[in-house]
C-alpha positions in Angstrom: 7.2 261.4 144.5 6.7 264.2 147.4 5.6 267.9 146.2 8.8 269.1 146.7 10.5 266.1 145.0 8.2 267.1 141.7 8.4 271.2 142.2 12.3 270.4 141.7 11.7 267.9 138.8 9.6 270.6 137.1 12.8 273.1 138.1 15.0 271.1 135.9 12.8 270.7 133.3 12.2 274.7 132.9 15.5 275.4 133.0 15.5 277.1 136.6 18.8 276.2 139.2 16.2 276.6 142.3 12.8 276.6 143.5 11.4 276.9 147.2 8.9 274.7 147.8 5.7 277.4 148.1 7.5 280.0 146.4 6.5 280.5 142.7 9.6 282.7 141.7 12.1 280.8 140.2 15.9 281.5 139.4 17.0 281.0 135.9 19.4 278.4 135.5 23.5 280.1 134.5 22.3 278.7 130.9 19.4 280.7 130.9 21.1 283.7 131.5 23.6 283.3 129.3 21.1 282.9 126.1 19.1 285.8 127.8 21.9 288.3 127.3 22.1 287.0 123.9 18.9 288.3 123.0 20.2 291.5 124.7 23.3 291.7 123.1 21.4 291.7 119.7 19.6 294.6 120.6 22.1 296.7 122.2 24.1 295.6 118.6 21.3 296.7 116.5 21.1 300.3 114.7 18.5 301.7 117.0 21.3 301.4 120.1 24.8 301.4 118.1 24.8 304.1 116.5 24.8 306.1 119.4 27.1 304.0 121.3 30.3 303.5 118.4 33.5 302.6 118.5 34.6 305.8 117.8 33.6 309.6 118.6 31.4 310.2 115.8 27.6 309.0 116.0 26.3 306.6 113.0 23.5 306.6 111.4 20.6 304.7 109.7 20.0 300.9 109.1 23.6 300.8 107.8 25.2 302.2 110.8 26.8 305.4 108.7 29.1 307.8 109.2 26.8 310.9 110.3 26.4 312.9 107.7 27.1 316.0 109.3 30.5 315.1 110.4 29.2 315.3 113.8 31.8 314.0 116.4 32.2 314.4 120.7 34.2 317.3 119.7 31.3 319.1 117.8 29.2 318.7 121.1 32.5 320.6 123.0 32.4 323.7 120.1 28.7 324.6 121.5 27.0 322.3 118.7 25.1 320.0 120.9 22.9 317.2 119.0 19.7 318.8 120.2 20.5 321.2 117.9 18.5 319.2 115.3 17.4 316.4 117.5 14.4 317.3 119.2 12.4 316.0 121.8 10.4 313.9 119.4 10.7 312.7 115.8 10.5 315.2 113.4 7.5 313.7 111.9 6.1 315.0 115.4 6.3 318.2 113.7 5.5 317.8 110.2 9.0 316.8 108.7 8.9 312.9 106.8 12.4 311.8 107.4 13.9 314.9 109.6 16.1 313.7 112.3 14.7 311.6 114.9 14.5 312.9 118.3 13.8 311.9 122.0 14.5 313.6 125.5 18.2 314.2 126.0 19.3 312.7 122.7 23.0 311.9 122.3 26.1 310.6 122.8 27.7 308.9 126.3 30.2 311.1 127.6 33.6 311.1 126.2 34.9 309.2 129.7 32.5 306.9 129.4 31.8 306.2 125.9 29.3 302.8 126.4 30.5 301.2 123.1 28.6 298.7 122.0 30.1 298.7 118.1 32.7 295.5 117.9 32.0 293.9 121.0 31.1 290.7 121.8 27.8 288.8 123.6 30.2 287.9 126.7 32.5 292.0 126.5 29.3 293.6 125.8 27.7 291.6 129.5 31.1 292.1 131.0 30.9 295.9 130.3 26.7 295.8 131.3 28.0 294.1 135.0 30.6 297.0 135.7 29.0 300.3 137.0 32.9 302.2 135.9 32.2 301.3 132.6 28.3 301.0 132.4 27.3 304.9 133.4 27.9 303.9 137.3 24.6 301.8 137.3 23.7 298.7 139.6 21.5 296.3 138.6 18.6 297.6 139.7 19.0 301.2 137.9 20.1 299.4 134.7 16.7 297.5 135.0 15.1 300.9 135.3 16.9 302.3 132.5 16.4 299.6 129.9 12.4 299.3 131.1 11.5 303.1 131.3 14.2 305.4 129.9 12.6 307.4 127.2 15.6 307.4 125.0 15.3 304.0 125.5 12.0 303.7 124.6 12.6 305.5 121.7 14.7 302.8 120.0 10.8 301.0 119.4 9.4 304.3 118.1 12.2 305.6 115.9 9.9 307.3 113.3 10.8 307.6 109.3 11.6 304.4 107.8 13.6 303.1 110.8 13.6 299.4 111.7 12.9 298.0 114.7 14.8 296.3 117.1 14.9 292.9 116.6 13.1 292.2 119.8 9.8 293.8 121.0 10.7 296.2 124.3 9.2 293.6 126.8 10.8 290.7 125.4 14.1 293.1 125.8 13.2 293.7 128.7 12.2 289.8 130.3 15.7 288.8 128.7 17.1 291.3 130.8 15.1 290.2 133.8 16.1 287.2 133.2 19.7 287.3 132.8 19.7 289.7 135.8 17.6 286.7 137.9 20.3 284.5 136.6 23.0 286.7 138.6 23.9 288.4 135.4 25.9 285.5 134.1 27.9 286.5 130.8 28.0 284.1 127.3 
């Protein structure tokens, strides 16, 4: 079997659609950027994202995804009472204050005409939504890579402070799913 005969066999076998013969990046096969944004979807679908990005116009809060329990809604933000009002730029345990409101640069919510709901979708409206920069925050690809990988309110989601769980992936395995469904030409589930 030639080289390139075997670099493709190898291809297949890995999951990966194409492979230059000398060239060691790879592009993820449609399949494995479809279970890649399935690792991302549960992230984006855990606490730690959600409940900042509901359904509706009030934040949630906690492991539970509650109502927040200062009846803080989009509207609240409008009257003058912004969320930094009590979220700081770090935990509160930065401070001194076990289980005070958590805190990172520029905490809140998306902007009422572009709310970035991720409560109630699915894997597949969740990726459709990612892939349109009308409803995604007016990002490409590349700036959502940058968001997801460096964003400290991002970053915050794996130091939340308190008792607050994780996300169910580590930040760089949220971060190589997303490279990889983005390698994979942002295929949706």
């Amino acid at each position: 079997m030639s080289a390139a005969r075997s670099v493709a066999a190898a291809a297949a076998l890995l999951g990966v659609t194409a492979v230059a013969f000398g060239d060691e990046r790879a592009i993820p096969s449609p399949d494995a950027g479809k279970n890649a944004f399935l690792d991302v979807a549960r992230v984006l679908q855990s606490p730690r994202c959600m409940n900042c990005h509901p359904a509706g116009d009030a934040p949630l809060q906690g492991d539970r995804s509650q109502p927040h329990a200062m009846n803080i809604t989009r509207a609240s933000v409008v009257a003058g009472l912004v969320c930094a009002t009590c979220h700081q730029e770090s935990n509160s345990e930065a401070v001194g204050v076990a289980g005070g409101p958590p805190g990172a640069p520029r905490w809140g919510l998306p902007a009422k005409d572009m709310p970035l709901v991720f409560q109630g979708k699915t894997p597949s409206e969740l990726c459709e939504q990612m892939k349109d920069p009308e409803r995604n925050g007016h990002k490409d690809a590349q700036a959502l890579m940058e968001h997801v990988d460096h964003d400290p309110l991002v970053l915050w989601g794996w130091q939340p402070g308190g008792k607050r769980t994780l996300p169910p992936l580590s930040h760089d395995a949220f971060v190589s799913a997303w490279r990889t469904w983005t390698a994979a030409d942002r295929v949706c589930p």
